[in-house]
C-alpha positions in Angstrom: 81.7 98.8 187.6 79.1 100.6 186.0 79.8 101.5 182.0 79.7 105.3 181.5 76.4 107.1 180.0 78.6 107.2 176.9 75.9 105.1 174.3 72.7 106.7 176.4 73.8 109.8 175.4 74.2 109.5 172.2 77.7 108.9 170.4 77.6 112.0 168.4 80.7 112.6 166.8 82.2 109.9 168.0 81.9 107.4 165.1 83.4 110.3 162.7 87.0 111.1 164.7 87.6 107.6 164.9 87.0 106.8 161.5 88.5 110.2 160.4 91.7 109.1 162.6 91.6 106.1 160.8 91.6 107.6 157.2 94.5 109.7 158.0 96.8 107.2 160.0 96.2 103.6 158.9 98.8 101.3 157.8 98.8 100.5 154.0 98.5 96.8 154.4 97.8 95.0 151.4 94.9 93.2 152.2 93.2 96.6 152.8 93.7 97.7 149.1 90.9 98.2 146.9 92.1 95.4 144.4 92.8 92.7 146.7 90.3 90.1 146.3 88.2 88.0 148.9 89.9 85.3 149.0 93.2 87.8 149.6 91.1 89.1 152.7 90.4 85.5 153.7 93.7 84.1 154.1 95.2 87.5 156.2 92.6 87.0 158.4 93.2 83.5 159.4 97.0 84.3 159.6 96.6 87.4 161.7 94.6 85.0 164.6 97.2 86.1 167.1 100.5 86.6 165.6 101.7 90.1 164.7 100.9 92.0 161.3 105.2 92.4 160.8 105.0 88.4 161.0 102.3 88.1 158.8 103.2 90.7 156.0 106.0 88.5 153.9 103.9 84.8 154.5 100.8 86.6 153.0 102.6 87.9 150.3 104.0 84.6 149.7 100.9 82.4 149.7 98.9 84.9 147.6 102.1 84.9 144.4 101.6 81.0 144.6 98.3 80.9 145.4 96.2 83.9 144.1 93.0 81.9 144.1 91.3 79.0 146.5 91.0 76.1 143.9 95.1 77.2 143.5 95.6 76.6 147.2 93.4 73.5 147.2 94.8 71.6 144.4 97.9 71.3 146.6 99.0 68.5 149.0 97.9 69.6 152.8 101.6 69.5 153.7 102.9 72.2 151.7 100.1 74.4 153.2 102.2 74.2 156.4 105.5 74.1 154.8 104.4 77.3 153.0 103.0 78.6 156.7 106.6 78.8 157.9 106.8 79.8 161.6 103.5 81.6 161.6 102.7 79.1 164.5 99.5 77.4 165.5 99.9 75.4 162.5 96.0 74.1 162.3 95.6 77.2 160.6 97.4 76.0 157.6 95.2 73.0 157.8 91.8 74.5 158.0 92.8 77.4 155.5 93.9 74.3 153.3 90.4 72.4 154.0 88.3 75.6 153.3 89.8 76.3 149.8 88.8 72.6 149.1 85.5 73.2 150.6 85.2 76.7 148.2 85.8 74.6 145.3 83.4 71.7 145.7 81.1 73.8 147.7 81.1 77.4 146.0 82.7 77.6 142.5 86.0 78.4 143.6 84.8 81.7 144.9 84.9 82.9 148.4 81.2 82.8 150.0 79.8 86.0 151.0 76.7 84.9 152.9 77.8 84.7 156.3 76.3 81.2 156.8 78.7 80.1 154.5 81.3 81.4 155.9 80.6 80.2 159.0 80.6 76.7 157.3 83.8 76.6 156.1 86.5 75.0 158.0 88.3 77.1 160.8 85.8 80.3 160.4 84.4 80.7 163.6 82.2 84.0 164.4 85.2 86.3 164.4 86.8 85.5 161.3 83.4 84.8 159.3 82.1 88.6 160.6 85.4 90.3 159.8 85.5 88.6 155.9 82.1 89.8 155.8 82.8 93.2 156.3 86.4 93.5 155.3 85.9 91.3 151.9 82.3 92.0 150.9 81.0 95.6 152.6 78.6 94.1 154.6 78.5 95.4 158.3 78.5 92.7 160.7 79.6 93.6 164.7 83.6 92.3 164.5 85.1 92.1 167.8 89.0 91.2 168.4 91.6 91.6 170.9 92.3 94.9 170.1 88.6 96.4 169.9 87.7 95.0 172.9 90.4 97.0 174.7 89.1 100.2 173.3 85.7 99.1 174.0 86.9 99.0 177.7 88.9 102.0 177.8 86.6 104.3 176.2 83.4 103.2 177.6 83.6 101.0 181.1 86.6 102.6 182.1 89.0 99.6 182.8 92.8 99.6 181.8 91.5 95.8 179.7 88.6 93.7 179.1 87.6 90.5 180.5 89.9 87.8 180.5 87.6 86.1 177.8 84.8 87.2 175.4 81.5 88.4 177.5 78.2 88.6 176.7 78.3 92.2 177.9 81.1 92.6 175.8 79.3 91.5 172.6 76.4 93.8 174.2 78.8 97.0 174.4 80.4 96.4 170.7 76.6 96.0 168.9 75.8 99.1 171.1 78.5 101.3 169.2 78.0 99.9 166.0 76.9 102.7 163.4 73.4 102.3 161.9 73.9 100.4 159.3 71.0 101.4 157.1 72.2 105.3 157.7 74.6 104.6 154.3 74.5 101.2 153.2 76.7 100.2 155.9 80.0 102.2 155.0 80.5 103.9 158.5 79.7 100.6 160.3 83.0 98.9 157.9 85.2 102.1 158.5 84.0 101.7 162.1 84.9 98.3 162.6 88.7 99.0 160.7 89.5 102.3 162.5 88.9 100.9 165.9 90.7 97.7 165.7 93.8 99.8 164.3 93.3 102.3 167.0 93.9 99.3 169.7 96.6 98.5 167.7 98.9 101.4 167.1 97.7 103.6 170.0 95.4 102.2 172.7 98.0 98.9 173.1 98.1 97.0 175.9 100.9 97.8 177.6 101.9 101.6 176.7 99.1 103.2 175.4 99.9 106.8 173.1 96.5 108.2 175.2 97.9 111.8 173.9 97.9 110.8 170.0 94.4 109.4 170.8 91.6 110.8 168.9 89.0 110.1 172.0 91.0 110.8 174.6 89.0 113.8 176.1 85.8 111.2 176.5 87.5 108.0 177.8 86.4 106.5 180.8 89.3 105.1 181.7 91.4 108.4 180.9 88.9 110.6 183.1 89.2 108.0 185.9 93.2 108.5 186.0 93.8 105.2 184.2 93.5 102.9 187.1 95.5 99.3 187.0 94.1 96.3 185.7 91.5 94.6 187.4 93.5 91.3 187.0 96.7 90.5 186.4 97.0 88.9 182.8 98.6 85.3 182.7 101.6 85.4 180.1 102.0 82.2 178.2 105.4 80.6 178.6 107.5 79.2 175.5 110.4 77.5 177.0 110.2 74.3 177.7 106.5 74.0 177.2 105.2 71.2 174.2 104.7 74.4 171.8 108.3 74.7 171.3 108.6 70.8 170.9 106.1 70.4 168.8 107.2 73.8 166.8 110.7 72.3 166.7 109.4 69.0 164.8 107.5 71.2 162.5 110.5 73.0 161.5 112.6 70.3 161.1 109.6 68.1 159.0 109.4 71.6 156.9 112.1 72.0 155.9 113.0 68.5 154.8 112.3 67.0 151.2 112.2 63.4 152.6 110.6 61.4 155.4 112.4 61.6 158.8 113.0 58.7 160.6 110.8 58.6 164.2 114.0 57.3 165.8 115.8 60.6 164.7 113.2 62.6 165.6 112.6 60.9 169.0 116.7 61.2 169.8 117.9 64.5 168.1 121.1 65.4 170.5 123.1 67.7 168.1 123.7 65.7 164.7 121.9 65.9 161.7 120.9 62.6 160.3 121.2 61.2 156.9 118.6 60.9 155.1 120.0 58.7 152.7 121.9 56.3 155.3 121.2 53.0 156.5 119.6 53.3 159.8 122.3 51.4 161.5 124.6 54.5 160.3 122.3 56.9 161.6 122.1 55.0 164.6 126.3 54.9 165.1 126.7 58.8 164.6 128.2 58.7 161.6 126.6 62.0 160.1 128.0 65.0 161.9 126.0 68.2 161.8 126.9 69.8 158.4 127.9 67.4 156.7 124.6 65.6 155.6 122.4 68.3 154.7 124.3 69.3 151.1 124.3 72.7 151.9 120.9 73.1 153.2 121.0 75.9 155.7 117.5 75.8 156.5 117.4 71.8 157.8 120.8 72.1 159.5 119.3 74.7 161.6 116.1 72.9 162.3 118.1 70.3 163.6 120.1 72.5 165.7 116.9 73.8 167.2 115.7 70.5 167.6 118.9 69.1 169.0 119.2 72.7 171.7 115.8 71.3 173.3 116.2 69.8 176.8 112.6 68.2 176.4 112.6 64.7 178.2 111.8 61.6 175.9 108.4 61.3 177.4 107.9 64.8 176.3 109.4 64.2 172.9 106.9 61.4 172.3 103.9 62.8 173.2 104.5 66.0 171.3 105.1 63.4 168.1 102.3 61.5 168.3 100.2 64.6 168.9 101.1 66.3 165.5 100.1 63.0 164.0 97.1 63.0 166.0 96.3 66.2 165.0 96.9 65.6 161.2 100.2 68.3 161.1 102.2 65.3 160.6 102.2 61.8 158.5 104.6 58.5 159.3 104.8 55.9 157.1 106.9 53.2 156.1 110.0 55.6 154.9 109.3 58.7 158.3 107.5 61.1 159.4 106.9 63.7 156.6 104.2 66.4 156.3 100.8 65.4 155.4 100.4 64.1 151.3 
């Protein structure tokens, strides 16, 4: 489909109603805030890598009270970086958060980089998230693309109900293309630019009911004029049941949540008791700990087991998912369990 003369004729006013939108409607979020620091902008941005702002909100609070600084979060043990993550999910996160506040202490005085070489550096920044700190933390106006942006980008300009099933060269074409000049004012429009449209995706061109009335572009969207046509695909949904996310979420919770090592065998067999800890693991092994009684009151671990214990995941699937979070570093076993990483 050929993109609309939008750019080529100039984007006028364009830049100002959506950034003027923006001003007026944006969410107060409180890594937006004047005083919140880099390091603040740093850690929402690896926790909002595809889980939901309402998710987000209380873990960000959290992490920032216990650890307002990098050197903070990296003089910590790894594993309480993902006990802390909670059920963010895509737990690597937790890791490469953890390993980039090491790597800003050893590497950069315990102070978040703002060359973007740097930041690209660091563990788990990749061009997104090294782009949006960038801009977001430091002012500077480098081209941030997300999920949400790219829709717009689609909408307004080409005219489709979505963008491409992945990231395009055209794509990163079309976004540079309606970047602001950045020398125009030091870069401020290009910033605002880059906030107001990835909240516009967000609270009013979504993906699946877009507000197109409360939409400060409407009258010049492509896809609008064109009678919003269907999707030019149909987007694959990613399944949770049954799949080795949830069994591999399921040992998470359960390794989170306790304060000791859990047996593999435990792990391996979980079929709706709670083990305990403290027994011999011929006890263990002859039932004798019956869910809520061994957990001393602990809500939290007597419904990880539960969860555990509801899965219908086949022991072949059980042990792959197991090994995998060792494999992967999410997970430790030594002589006493399995426990978070030390």
């Amino acid at each position: 489909m050929e993109e609309p003369d939008l750019v080529d004729r100039g984007l006028g006013g364009l830049h100002r109603r959506v950034t003027d939108w923006f001003a007026a409607n944006a969410r107060d979020l409180p890594w937006r805030r004047p005083e919140c620091t880099p390091w603040g902008v740093m850690v929402s941005e690896f926790m909002l890598q595809q889980t939901p702002v309402a998710r987000v909100l209380p873990v960000w609070e959290e992490w920032m009270e216990r650890w307002p600084e990098p050197a903070d979060l990296a003089a910590e043990p790894a594993g309480e970086a993902l006990r802390a993550w909670g059920r963010l999910g895509y737990p690597r996160r937790a890791l490469r958060l953890h390993g980039a506040a090491q790597r800003i202490v050893e590497e950069h005085g315990g102070r978040v980089p703002s060359a973007h070489a740097d930041l690209l550096a660091l563990p788990g920044v990749g061009a997104y998230t090294a782009a949006a700190i960038s801009c977001f933390a430091f002012g500077a106006p480098e081209t941030v693309v997300d999920t949400n942006i790219r829709r717009v980008h689609a909408r307004l300009v080409s005219g489709r109900a979505l963008p491409e099933p992945s990231y395009t060269a055209a794509e990163a074409r079309l976004a540079e293309a309606l970047m602001p000049a950045r020398e125009q004012d030091g870069g401020r429009l290009a910033n605002a630019w880059n906030a107001a449209v990835m909240e516009l995706g967000a609270l009013v061109c979504t993906a699946r009911s877009p507000r197109c009335p409360q939409c400060p572009v409407a009258d010049v969207c492509a896809w609008v004029g064109a009678g919003q046509p269907e999707p030019h695909y149909v987007p694959k949904g990613q399944p949770w049941a049954g799949t080795d996310r949830q069994v591999r979420g399921a040992f998470m919770a359960v390794l989170r949540a306790s304060e000791v090592p859990v047996r593999r065998a435990e792990l391996l067999g979980a079929s709706g008791r709670v083990p305990n800890p403290a027994a011999p693991a011929e006890d263990t092994a002859s039932g004798d700990t019956a869910l809520g009684n061994t957990v001393s009151g602990d809500p939290a671990l007597a419904a990880a087991w539960k969860r555990l214990a509801g899965l219908s995941a086949p022991a072949d699937q059980r042990l792959r998912c197991l090994d995998g979070l060792l494999a992967d570093g999410l997970a430790h076993e030594g002589p006493e369990g399995v426990a978070l990483p030390h």
